[in-house]
C-alpha positions as CSV (number, residue, x, y, z in Angstrom):
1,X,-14.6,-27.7,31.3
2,X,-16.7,-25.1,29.3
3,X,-19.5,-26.3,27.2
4,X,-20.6,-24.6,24.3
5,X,-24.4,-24.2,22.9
6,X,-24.8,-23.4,18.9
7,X,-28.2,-22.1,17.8
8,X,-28.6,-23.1,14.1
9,X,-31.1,-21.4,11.8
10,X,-33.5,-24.1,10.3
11,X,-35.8,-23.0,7.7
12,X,-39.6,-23.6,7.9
13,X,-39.3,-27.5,7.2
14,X,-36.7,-27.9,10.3
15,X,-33.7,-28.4,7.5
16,X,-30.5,-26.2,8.0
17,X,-30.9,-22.9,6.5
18,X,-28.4,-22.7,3.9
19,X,-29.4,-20.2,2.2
20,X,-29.1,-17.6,5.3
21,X,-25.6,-19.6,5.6
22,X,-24.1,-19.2,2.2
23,X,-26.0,-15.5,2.4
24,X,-23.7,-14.6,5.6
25,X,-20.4,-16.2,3.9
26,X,-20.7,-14.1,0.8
27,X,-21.2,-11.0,3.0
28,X,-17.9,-12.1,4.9
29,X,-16.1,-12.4,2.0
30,X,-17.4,-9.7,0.5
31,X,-15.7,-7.5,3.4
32,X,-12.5,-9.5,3.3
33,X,-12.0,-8.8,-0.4
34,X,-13.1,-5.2,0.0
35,X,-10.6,-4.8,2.9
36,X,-7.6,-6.6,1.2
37,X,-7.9,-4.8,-2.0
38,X,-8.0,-1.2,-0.2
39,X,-5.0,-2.4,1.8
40,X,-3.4,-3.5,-1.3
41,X,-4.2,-0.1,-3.2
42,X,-3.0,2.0,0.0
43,X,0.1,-0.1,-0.7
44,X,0.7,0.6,-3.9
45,X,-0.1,4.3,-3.9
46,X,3.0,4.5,-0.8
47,X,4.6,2.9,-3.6
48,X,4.0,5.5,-6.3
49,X,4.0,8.7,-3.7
50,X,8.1,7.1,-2.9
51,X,9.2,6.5,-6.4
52,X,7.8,10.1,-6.9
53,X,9.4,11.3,-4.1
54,X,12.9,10.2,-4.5
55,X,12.3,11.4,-8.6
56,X,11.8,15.1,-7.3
57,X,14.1,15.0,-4.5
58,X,16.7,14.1,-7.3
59,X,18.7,16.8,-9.4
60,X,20.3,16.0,-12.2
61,X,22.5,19.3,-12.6
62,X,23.8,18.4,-9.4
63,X,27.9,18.1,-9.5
64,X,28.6,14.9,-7.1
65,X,31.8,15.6,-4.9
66,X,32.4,18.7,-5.9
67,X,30.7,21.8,-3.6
């Protein structure tokens, strides 16, 4: 069995810390949000860079069956 030992910041009145808590979760956010919305961007941009592919790759003189 493993046992486990938390140090929790206490402020200078021996109460939790919270605001070096909530400080911390806002920073984590902060990089979750950061790294979704790139990752969402990078998406859409493949998006675009594909539609824009397939538009240039297409040529509308071209006679279908025929050679």
């Amino acid at each position: 069995m493993q046992s486990y030992e938390l140090d929790i910041k206490l402020d200078k009145y021996g109460n939790v810390d919270t605001g070096y808590y909530i400080a911390q979760a806002k920073e984590m956010r902060s990089d979750v949000l950061f790294s979704a919305s790139r990752n969402l961007f990078e998406r859409i941009g493949n998006i675009h860079n594909n539609f824009k592919r397939q538009r240039n790759s297409f040529n509308s003189t071209r006679s279908f069956g025929t050679v």
